[in-house]
N, C-alpha and C positions, 0 to 999 in steps of 0.2 A: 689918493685912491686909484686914479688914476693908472700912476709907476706901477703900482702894485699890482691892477689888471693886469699892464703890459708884459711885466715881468711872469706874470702867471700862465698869460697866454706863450712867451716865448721857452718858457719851462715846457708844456703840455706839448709843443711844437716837436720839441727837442727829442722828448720821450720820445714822439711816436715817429721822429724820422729814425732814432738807431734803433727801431721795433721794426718799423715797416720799409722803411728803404731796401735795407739788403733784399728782404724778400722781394721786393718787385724788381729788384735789378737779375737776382736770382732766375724771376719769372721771365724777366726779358732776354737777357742776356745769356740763358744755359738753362733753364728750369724744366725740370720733367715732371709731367705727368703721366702716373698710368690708370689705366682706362681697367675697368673691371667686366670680364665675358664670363662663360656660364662657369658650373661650378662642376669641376670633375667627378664622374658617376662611381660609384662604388667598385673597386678591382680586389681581385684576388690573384696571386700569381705566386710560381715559385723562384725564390733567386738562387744564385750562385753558388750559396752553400745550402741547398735546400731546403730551406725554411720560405714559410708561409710570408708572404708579404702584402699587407693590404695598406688600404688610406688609414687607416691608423696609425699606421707606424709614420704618416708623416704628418700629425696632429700639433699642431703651434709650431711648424717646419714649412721655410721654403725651400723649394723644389724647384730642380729643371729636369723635364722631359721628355726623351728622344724615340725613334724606332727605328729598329736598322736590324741587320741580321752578321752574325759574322763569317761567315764567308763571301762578304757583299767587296765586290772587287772595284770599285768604283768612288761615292762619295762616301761611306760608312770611314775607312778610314781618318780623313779629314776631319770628319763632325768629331771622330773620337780623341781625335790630337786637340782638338779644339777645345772639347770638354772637361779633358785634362789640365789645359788653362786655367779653366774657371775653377775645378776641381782644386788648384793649387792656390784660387785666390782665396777662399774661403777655407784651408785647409784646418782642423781642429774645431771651426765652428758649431757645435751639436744642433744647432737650428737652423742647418743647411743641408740639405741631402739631396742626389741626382737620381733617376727613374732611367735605363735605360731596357726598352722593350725590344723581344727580338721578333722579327716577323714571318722566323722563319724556324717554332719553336721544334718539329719535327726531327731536325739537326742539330738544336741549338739545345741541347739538355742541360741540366747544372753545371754536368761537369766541363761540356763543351764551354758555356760561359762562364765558369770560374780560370779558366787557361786563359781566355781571352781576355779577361780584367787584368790577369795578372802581366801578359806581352806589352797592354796595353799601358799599363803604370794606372790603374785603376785602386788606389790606396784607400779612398775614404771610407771608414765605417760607414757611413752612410749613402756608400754608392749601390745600389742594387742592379744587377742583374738580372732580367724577370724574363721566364717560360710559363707557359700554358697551353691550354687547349685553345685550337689555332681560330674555332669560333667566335670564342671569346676575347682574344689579340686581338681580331680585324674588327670587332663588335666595339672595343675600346678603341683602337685608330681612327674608324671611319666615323663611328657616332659620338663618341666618347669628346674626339679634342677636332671630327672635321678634318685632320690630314688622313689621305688617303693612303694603304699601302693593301696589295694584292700579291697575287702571284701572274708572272707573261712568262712563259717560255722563248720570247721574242726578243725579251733585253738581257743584257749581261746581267748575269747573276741569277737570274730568274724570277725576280719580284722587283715591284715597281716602289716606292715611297720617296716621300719628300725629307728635305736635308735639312727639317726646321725645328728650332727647340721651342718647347714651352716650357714659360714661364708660368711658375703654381705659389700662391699667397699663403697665410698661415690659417687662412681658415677654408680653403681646399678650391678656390677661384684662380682660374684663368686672368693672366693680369698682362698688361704690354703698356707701350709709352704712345703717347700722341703727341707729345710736345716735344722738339729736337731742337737746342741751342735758340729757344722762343721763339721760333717759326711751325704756327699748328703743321701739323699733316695727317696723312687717314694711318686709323689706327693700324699698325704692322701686323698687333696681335700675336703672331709666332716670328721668332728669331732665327736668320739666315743663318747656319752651323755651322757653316762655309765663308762667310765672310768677316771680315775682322773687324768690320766696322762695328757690324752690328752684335759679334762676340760682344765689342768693349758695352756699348749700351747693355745688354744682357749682363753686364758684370753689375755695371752703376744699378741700374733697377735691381737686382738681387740687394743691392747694399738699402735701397731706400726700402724695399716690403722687409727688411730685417730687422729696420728701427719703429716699422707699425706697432 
């Protein structure tokens, strides 16, 4: 009876190291977590080809999104070379779509941003271009996701915003990583647009909220 214990316990052993092992080495050794922030408020906006675009259309979709204007002479190019990246990683995906807002919609009409999608290599059906009432843009920036964007006649370009992407889950949440290569850290929350480190992270978390 005895053997037969032994053998039973080093069975149930077995199991659960090629169940649970990788995962903890996973967790240790590279493992991410993301961290869930508020849920994004309700928009309405027009894109590129002028049609209505609201959070509907991005319902059991994840999203990443930006704001920027295009005539922005500064970082908006880079973010958008970058997001083309990402745009390419996930190319054909229908459960992947990009939001990108202009903050400067006065200028920035349909038509003006269907020209700039198209210079920019802006391909995916589900990349939007979004204008509106300018209210309502800095009402979604400032309250909506917390990144700031205004107008200074002081800086080049003449509005001010930050060069960070958010990350949007399938059920309309703000999501980011806290765990990097199993070293905790403080939650990033939004993704440098600018840097390639934190592109690649933004690429991996898009692939894990995909398998949610």
């Amino acid at each position: 009876m005895k053997k037969n214990s032994y053998v039973a316990i080093a069975f149930i052993v077995l199991v659960f190291g090629i169940y649970a092992v990788p995962k903890i080495v996973e967790r240790v050794f590279g493992g991410t977590e993301l961290l869930k922030f508020e849920k994004v408020p309700p928009f309405e906006f027009t894109n590129q080809d002028n049609q209505i675009v609201s959070n509907s259309n991005f319902e059991n979709k994840v999203y990443v999104v930006e704001f920027f204007f295009t005539s922005c002479p500064t970082i908006c190019p880079k973010m958008n070379e970058n997001m083309v990246k990402i745009q390419n990683e996930f190319y054909g995906n229908p459960a992947f779509g990009i939001v990108s807002v202009s903050i400067d919609p006065e200028r920035d009409s349909p038509e003006v941003l269907k020209a700039y999608a198209a210079e920019k290599g802006a391909t995916l059906k589900n990349w939007h271009f979004l204008t509106g009432d300018k209210a309502d843009v800095y009402s979604f920036s400032n309250d909506g996701f917390k990144l700031y964007a205004g107008e200074n006649k002081d800086v080049e370009g003449g509005f001010e915003h930050s060069g960070l992407f958010a990350l949007i889950d399938k059920n309309g949440y703000i999501r980011s990583r806290t765990v990097v290569n199993g070293e905790i850290e403080n939650p990033i929350k939004f993704y440098d647009g600018l840097d390639e480190k934190e592109i690649q992270w933004l690429k991996q978390d898009i692939k894990l909220l995909l398998k949610e």
